[in-house]
C-alpha atoms as an extended CHARMM CRD file, in Angstrom:
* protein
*
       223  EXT
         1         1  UNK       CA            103.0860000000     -243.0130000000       87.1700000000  PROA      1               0.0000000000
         2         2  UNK       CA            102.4670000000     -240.1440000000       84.6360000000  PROA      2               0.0000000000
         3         3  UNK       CA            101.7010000000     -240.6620000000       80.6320000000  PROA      3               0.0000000000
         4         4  UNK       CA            102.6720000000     -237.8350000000       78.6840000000  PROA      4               0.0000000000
         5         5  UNK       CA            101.0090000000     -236.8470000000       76.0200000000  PROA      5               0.0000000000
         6         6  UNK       CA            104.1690000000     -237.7060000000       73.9530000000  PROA      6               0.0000000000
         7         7  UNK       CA            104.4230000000     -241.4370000000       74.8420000000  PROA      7               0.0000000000
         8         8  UNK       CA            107.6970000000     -240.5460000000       76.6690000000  PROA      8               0.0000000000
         9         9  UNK       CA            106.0330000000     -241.7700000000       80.0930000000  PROA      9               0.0000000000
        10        10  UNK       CA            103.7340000000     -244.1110000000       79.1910000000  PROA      10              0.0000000000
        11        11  UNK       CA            102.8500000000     -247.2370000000       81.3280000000  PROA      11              0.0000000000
        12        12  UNK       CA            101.8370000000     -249.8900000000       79.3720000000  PROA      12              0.0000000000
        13        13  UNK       CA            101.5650000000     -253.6950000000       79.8790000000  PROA      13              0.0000000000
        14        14  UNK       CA            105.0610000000     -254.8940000000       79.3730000000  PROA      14              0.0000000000
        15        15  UNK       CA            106.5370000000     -251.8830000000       81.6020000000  PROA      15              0.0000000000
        16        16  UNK       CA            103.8590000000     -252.6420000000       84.3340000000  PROA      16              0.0000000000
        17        17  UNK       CA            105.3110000000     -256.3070000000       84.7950000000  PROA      17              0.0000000000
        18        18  UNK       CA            108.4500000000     -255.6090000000       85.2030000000  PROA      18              0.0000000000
        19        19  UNK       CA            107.6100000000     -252.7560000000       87.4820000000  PROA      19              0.0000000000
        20        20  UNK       CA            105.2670000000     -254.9010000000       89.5550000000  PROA      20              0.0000000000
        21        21  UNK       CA            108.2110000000     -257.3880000000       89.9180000000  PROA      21              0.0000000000
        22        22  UNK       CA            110.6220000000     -255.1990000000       90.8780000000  PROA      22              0.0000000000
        23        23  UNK       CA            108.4830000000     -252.9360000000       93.9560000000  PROA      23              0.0000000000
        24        24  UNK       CA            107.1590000000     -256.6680000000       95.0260000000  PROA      24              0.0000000000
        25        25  UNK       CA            110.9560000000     -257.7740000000       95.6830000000  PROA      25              0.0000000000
        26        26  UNK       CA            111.5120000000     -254.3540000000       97.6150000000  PROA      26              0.0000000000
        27        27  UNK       CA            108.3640000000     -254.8380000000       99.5610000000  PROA      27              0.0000000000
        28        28  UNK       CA            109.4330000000     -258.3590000000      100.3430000000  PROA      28              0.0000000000
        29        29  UNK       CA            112.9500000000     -257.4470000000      100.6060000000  PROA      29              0.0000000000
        30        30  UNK       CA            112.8950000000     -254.0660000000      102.4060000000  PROA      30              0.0000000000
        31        31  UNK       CA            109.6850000000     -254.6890000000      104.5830000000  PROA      31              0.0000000000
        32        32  UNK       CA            108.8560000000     -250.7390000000      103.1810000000  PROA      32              0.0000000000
        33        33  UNK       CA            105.2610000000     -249.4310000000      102.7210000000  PROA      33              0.0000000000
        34        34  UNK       CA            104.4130000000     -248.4920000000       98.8330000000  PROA      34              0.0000000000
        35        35  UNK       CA            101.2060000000     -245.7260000000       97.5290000000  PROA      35              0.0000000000
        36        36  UNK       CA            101.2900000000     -245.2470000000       94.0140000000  PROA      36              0.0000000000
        37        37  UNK       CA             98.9840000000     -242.8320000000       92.0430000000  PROA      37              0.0000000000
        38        38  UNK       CA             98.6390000000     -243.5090000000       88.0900000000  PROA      38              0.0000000000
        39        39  UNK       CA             97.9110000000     -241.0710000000       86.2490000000  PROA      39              0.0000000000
        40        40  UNK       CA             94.4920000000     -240.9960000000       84.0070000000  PROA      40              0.0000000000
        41        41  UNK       CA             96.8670000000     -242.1440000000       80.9480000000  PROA      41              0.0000000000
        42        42  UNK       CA             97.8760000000     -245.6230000000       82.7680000000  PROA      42              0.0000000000
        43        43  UNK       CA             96.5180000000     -248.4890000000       80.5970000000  PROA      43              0.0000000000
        44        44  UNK       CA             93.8720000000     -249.9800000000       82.6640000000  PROA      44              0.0000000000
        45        45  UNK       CA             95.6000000000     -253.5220000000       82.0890000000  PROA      45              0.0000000000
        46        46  UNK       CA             99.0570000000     -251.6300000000       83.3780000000  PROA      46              0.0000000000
        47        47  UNK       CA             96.9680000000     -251.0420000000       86.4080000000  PROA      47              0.0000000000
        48        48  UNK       CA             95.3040000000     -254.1670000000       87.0240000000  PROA      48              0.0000000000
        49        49  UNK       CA             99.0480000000     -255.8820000000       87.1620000000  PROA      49              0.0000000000
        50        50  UNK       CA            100.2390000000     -253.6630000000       89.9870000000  PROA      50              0.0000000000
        51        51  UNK       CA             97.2060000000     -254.1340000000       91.4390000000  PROA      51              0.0000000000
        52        52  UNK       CA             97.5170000000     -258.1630000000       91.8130000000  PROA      52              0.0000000000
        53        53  UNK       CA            101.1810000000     -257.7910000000       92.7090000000  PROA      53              0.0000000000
        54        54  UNK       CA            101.1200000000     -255.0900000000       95.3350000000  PROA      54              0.0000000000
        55        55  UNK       CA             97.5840000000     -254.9260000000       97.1510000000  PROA      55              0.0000000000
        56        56  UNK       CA             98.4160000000     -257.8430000000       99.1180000000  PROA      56              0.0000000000
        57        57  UNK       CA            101.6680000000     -256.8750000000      100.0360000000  PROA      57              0.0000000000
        58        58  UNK       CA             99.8110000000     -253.7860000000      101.4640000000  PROA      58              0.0000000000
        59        59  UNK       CA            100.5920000000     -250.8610000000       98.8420000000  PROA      59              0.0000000000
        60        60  UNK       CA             97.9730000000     -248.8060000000       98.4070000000  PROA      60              0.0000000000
        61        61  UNK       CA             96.7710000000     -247.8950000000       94.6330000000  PROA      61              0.0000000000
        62        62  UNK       CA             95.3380000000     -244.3780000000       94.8850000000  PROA      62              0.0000000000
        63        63  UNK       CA             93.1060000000     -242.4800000000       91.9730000000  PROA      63              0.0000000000
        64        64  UNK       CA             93.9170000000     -241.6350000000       88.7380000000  PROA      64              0.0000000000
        65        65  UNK       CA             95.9700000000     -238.1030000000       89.3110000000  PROA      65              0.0000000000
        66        66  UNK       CA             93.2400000000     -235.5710000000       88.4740000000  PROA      66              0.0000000000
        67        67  UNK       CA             96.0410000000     -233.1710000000       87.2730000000  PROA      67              0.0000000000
        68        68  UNK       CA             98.2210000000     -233.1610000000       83.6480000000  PROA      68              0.0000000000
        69        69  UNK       CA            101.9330000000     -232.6800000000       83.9600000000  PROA      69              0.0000000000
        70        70  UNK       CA            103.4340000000     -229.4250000000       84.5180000000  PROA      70              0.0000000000
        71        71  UNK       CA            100.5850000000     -227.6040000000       85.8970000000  PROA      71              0.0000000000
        72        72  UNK       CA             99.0510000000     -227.3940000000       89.6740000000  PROA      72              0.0000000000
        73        73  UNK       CA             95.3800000000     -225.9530000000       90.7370000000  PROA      73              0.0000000000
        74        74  UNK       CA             95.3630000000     -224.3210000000       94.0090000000  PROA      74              0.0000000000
        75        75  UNK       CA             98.8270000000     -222.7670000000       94.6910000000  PROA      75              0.0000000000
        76        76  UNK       CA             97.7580000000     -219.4940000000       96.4610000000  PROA      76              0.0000000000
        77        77  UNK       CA             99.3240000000     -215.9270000000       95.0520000000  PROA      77              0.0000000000
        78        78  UNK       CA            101.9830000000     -215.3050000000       97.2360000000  PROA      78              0.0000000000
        79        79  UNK       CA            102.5350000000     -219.1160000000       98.4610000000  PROA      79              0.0000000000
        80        80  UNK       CA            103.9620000000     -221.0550000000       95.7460000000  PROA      80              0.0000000000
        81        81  UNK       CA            104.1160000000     -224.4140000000       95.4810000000  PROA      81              0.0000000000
        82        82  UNK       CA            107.3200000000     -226.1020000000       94.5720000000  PROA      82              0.0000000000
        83        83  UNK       CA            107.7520000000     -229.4930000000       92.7560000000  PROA      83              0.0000000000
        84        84  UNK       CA            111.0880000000     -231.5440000000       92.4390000000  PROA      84              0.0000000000
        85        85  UNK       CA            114.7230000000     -230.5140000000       94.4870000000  PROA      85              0.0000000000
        86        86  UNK       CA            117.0270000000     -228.1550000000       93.3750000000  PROA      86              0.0000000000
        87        87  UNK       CA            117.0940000000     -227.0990000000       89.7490000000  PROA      87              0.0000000000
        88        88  UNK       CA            114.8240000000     -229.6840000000       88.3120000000  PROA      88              0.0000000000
        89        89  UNK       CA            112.3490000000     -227.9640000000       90.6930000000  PROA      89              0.0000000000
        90        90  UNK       CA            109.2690000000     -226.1610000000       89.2340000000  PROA      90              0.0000000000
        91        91  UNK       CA            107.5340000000     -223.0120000000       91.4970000000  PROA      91              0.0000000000
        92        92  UNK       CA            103.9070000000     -222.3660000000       90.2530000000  PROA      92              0.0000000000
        93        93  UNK       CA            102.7590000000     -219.2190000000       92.0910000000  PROA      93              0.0000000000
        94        94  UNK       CA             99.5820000000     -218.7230000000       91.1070000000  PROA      94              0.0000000000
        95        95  UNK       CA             96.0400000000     -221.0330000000       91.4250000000  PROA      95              0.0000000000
        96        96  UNK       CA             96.1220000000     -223.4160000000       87.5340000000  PROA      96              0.0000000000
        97        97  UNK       CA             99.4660000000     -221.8110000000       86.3770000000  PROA      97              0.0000000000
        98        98  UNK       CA            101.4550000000     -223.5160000000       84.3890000000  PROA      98              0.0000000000
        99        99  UNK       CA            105.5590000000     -223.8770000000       84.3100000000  PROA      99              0.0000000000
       100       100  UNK       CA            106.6670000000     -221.0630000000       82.0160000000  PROA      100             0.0000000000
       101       101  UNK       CA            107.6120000000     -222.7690000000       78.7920000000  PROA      101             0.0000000000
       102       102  UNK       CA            105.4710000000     -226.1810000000       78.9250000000  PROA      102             0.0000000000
       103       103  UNK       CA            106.9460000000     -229.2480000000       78.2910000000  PROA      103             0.0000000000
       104       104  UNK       CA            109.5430000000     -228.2540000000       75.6240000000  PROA      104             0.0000000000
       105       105  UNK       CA            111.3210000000     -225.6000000000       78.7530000000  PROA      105             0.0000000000
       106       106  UNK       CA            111.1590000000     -228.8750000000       81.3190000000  PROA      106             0.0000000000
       107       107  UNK       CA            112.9390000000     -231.1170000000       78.7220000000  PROA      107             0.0000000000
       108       108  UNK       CA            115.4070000000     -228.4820000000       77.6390000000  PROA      108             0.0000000000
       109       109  UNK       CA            116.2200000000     -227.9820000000       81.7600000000  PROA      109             0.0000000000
       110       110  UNK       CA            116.6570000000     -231.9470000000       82.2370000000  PROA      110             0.0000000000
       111       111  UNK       CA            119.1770000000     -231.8760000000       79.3650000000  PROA      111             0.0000000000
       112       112  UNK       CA            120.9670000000     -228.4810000000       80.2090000000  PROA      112             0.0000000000
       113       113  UNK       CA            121.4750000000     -229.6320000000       83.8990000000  PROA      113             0.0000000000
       114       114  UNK       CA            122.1160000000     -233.3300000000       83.5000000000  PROA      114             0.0000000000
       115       115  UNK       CA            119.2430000000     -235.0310000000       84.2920000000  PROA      115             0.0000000000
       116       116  UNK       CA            119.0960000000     -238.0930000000       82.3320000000  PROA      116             0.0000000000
       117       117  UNK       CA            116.8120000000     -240.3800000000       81.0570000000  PROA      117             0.0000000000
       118       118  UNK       CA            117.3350000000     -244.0960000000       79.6300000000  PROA      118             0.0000000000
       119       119  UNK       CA            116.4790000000     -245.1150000000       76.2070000000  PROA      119             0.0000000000
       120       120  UNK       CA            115.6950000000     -249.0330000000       76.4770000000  PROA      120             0.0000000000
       121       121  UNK       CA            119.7950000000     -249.6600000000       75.0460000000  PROA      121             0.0000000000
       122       122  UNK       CA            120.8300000000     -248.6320000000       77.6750000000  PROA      122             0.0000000000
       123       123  UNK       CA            119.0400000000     -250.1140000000       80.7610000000  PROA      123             0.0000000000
       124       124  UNK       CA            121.3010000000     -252.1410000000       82.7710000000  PROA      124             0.0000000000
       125       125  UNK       CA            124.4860000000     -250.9930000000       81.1500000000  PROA      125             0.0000000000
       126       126  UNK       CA            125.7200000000     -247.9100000000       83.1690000000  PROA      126             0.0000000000
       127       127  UNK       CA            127.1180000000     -247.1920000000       86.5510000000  PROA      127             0.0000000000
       128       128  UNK       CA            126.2790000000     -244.6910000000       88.5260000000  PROA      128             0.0000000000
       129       129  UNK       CA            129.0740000000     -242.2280000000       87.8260000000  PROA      129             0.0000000000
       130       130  UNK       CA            128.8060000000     -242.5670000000       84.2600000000  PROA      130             0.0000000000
       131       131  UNK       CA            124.7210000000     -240.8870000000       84.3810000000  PROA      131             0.0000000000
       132       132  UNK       CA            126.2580000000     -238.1050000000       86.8810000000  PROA      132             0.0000000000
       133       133  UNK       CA            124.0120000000     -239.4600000000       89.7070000000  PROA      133             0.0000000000
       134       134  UNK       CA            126.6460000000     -237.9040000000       92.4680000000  PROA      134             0.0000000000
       135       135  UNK       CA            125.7990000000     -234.5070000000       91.0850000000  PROA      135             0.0000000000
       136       136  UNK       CA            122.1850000000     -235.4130000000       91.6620000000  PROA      136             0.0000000000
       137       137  UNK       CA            122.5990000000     -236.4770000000       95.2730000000  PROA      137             0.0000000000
       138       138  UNK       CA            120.7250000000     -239.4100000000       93.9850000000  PROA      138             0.0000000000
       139       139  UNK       CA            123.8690000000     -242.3710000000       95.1400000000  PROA      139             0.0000000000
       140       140  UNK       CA            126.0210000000     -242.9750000000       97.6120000000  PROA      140             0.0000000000
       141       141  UNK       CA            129.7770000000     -244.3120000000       97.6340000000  PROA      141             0.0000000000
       142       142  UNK       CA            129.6780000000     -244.3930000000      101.6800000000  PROA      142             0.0000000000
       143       143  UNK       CA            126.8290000000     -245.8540000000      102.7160000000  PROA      143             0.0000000000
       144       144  UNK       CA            123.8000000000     -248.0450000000      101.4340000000  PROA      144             0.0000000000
       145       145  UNK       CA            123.7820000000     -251.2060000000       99.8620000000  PROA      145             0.0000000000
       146       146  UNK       CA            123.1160000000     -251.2440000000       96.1440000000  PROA      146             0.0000000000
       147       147  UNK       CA            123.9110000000     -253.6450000000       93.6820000000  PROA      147             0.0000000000
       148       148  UNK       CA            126.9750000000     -252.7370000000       91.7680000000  PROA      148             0.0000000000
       149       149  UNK       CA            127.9290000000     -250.4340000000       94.6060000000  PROA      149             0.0000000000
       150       150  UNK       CA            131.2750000000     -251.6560000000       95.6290000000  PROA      150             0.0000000000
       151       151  UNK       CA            132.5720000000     -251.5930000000       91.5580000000  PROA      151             0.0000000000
       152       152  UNK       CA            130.9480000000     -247.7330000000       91.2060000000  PROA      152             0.0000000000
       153       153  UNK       CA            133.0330000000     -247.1040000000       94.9300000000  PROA      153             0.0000000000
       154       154  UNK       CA            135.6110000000     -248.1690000000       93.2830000000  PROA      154             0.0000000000
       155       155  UNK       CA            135.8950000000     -246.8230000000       90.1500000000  PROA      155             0.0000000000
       156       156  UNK       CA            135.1530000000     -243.0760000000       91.9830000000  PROA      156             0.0000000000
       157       157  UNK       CA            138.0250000000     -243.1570000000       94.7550000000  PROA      157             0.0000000000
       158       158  UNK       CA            140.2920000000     -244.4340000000       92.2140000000  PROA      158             0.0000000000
       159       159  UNK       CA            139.4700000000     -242.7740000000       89.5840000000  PROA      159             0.0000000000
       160       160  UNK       CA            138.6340000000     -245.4410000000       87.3350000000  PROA      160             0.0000000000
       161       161  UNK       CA            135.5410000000     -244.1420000000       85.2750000000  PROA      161             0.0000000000
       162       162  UNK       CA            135.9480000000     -243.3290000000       82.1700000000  PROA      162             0.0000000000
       163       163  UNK       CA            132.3860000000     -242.5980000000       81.0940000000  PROA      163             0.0000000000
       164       164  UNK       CA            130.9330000000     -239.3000000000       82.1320000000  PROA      164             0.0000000000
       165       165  UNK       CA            127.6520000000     -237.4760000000       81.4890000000  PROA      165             0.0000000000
       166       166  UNK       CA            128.0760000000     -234.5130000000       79.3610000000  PROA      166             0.0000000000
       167       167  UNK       CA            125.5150000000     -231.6990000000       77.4140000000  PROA      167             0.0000000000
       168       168  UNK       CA            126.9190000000     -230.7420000000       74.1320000000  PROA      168             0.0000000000
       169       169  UNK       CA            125.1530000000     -227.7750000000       72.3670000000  PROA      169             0.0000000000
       170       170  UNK       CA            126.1900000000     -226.6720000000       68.6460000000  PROA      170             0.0000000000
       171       171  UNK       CA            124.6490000000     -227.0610000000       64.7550000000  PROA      171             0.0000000000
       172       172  UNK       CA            123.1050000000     -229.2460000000       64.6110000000  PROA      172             0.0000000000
       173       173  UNK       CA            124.5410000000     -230.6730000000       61.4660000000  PROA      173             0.0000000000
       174       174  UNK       CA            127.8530000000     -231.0350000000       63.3700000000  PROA      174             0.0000000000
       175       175  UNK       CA            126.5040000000     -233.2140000000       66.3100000000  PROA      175             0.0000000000
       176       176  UNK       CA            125.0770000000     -235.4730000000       63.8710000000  PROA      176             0.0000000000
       177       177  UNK       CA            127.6830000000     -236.2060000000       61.7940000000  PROA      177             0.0000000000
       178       178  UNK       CA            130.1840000000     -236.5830000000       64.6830000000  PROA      178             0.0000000000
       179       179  UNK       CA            127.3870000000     -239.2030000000       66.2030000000  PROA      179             0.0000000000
       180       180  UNK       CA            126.8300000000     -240.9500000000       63.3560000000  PROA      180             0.0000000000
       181       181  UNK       CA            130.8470000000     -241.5700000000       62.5740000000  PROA      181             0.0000000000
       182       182  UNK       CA            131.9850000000     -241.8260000000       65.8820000000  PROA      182             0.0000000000
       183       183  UNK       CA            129.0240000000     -244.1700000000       67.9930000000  PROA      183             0.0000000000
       184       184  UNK       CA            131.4290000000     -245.5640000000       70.1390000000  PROA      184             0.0000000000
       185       185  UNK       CA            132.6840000000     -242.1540000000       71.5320000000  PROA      185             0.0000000000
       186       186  UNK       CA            128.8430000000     -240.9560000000       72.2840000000  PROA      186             0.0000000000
       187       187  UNK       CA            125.7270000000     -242.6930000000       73.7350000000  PROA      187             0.0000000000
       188       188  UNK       CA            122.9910000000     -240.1210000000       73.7090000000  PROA      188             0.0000000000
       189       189  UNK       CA            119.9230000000     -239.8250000000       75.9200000000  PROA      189             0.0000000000
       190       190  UNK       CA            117.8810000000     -237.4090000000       75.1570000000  PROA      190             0.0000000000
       191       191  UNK       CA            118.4560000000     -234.1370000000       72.5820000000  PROA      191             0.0000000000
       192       192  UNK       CA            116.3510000000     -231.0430000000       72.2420000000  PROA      192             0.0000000000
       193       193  UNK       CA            116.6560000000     -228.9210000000       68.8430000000  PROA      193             0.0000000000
       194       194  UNK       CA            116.1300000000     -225.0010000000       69.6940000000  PROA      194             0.0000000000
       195       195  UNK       CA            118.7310000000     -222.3720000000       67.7140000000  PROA      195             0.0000000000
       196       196  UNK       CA            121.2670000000     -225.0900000000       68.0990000000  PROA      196             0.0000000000
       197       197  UNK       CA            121.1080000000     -229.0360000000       69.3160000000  PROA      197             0.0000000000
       198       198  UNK       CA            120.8200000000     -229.6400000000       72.8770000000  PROA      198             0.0000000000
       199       199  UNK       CA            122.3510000000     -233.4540000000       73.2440000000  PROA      199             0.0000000000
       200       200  UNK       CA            122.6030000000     -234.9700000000       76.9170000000  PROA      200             0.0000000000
       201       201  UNK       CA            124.5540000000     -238.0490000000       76.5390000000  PROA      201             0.0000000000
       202       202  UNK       CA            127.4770000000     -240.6830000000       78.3300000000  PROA      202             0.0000000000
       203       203  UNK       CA            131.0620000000     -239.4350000000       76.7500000000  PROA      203             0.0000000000
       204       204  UNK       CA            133.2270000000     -242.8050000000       76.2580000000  PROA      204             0.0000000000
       205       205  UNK       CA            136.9100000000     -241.6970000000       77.6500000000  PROA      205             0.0000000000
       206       206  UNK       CA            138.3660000000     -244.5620000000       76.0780000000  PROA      206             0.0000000000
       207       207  UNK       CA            137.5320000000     -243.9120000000       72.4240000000  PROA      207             0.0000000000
       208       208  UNK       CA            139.9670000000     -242.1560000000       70.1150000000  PROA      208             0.0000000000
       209       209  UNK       CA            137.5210000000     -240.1220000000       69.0770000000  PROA      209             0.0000000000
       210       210  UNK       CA            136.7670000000     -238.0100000000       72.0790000000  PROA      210             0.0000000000
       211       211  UNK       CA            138.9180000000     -234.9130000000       71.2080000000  PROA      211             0.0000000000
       212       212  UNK       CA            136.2030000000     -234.1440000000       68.5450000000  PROA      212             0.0000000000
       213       213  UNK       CA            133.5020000000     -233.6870000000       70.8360000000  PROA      213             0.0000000000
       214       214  UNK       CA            135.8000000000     -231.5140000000       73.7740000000  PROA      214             0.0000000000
       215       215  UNK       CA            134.5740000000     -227.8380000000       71.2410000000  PROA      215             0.0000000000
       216       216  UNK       CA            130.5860000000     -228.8740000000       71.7420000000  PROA      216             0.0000000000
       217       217  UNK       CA            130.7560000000     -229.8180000000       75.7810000000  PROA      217             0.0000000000
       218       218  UNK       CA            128.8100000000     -226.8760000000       77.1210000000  PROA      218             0.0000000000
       219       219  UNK       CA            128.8280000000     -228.4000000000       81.0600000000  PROA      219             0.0000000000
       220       220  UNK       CA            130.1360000000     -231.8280000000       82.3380000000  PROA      220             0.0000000000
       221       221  UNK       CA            127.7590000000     -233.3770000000       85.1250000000  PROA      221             0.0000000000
       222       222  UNK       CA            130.1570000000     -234.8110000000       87.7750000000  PROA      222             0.0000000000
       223       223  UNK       CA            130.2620000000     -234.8120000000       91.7540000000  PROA      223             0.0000000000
């Protein structure tokens, strides 16, 4: 449970609840063993809540992480250590070295290669292929039980979806104005503004103004 300096992570009150809810159902519901570590920037109060909801379902609440995001103490030259699967995996080599770039390169990566993050519009309103989780390896049409999972089964052997996770990259000027006449045809997630405007974001298939976009794809994120 990391706080970034940014807010972007940030556990606070409100979250924690809802959090504290929804690992006491899986405990309940799963029977599955829970350790979380907050990080120093977890409200106390954020803490307290998970606290009361999960010690006596047997999680275990570990110290604050002693360590800021994006760096590691201890990685021997030679041996490094590697954080995260495939390429939103960092490799620090070296003991206190940091990922080359800082946060700006890790955000930029997580847009470039489609991993997304949810603004609060749009929790609960997205099925799985529409974020590109196949590509992640992070769902399952086969096997599991999710909710939702027969309708996202559905939609992918039949080819049904017709929302899909894109990066666009261009002026900026030109992704704005595109987003800001056409919202229907766009949801963005996250953006990044280097030489040009990084936008991760769910294309809409049905809207009539999806041609417009097609120039400014740079990679679609798909199984």
């Amino acid at each position: 449970l990391v706080g970034g300096s940014n807010g972007r992570y940030r556990l606070d009150t409100a979250a924690a609840r809802t959090l504290a809810e929804q690992l006491a159902g899986m405990m309940d519901r799963d029977r599955v063993g829970l350790m979380l570590t907050p990080s120093r920037r977890t409200e106390p109060a954020a803490r307290a809540i998970l606290e009361e909801a999960l010690r006596p379902r047997g999680a275990i609440l570990r110290a604050a992480a002693a360590l800021p995001l994006y760096t590691c103490a201890g990685a021997a030259p030679g041996n490094p250590i590697a954080f995260g699967m495939g390429t939103h995996a960092w490799s620090i080599g070296a003991s206190g070295a940091a990922v080359a770039g800082g946060a700006d390169a890790a955000w930029r990566c997580e847009i470039d290669t489609g991993w997304p993050w949810l603004p609060d519009t749009a929790l609960d309103a997205l099925m799985p292929p529409a974020l590109g989780l196949e590509h992640l390896g992070a769902v399952s049409f086969d096997k599991g039980c999710y909710p939702g999972q027969e309708i996202a089964a559905r939609l992918h052997y039949r080819g049904g979806n017709k929302r899909h996770l894109v990066t666009l990259a261009g002026a900026a000027d030109r992704i704005t104005t595109l987003l800001h006449t056409h919202p229907d045809a766009l949801l963005a997630l996250s953006a990044q503004q280097s030489q040009d405007l990084h936008v991760l974001g769910v294309l809409n298939g049905n809207s009539a103004a999806v041609d417009a976009f097609a120039p400014l794809i740079r990679s679609r994120h798909a199984g």
